[in-house]
C-alpha positions as a Markdown table, in Angstrom:
| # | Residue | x | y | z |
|---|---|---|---|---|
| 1 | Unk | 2.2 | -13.6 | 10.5 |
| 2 | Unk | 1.6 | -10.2 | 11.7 |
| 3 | Unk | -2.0 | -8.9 | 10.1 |
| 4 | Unk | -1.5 | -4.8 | 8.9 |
| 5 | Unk | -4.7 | -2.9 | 8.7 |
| 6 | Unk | -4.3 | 0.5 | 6.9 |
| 7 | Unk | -6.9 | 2.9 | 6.2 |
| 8 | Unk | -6.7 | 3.8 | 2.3 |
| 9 | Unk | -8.8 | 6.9 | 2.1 |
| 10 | Unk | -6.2 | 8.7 | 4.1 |
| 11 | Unk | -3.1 | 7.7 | 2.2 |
| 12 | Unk | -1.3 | 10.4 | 0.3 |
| 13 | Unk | -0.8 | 8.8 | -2.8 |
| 14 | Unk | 2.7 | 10.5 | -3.6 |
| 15 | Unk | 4.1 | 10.2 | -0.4 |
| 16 | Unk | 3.3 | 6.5 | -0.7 |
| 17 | Unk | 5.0 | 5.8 | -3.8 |
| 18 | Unk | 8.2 | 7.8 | -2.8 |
| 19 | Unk | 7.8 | 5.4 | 0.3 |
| 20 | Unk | 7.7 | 1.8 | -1.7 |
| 21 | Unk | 9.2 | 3.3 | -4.7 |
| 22 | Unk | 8.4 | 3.2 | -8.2 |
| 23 | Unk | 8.6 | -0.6 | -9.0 |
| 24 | Unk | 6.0 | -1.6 | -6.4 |
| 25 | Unk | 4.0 | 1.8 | -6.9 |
| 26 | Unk | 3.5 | 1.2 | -10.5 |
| 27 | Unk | 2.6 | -3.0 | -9.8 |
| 28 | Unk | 0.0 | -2.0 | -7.1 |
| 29 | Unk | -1.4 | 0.7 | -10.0 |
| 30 | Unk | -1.3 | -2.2 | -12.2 |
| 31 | Unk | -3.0 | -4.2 | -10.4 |
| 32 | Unk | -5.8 | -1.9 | -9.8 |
| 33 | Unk | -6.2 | -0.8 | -13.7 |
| 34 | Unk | -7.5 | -4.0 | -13.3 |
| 35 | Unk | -10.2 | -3.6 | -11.3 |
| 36 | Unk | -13.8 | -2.3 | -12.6 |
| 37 | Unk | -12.9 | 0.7 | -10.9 |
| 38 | Unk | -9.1 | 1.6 | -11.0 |
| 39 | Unk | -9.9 | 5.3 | -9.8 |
| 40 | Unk | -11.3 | 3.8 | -6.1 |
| 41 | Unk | -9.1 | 0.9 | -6.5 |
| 42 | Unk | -6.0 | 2.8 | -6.0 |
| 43 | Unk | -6.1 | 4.3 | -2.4 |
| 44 | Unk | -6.6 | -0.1 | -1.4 |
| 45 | Unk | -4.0 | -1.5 | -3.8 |
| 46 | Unk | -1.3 | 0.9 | -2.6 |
| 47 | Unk | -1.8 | 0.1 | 1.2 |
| 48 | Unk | -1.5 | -3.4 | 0.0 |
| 49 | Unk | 1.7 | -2.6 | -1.1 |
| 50 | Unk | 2.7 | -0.4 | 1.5 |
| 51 | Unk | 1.8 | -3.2 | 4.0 |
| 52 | Unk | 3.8 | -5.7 | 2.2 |
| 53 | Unk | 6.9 | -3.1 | 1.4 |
| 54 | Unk | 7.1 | -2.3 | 5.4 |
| 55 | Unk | 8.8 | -5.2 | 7.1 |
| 56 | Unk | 11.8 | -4.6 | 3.6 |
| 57 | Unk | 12.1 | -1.2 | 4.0 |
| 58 | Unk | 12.7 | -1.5 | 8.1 |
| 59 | Unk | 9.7 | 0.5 | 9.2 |
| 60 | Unk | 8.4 | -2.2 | 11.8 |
| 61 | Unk | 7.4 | 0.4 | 14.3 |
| 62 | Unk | 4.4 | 1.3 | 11.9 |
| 63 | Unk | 2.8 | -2.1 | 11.6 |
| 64 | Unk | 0.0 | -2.8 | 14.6 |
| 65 | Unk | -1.4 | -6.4 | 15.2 |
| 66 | Unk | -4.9 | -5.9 | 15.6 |
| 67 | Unk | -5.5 | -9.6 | 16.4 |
């Protein structure tokens, strides 16, 4: 298994969610609602589904093994 390491705080939100579209964009949100704080929780539950949403959507140039 390949190990993707994203940086959250320089995510655009929007442009992530138009990547993984709206079913995984609004799970990640979900799961961060969860959190104690959903507001900082964000940015890190969207790469996390970003990370898992790039080998589907075909964009395997993007992921980096930092192994």
């Amino acid at each position: 298994m390949t190990r993707i390491v994203l940086e959250p705080y320089f995510l655009h939100q929007e442009q992530v969610r138009a990547l993984i579209g709206p079913r995984r964009a609004e799970a990640a949100l979900g799961r961060a609602s969860g959190s104690g704080a959903p507001e900082a929780a964000a940015p890190y539950a969207l790469a996390e589904a970003l990370a898992e949403a790039l080998p589907a959507l075909g964009i395997e140039e993007l992921l980096k093994n930092t192994q």
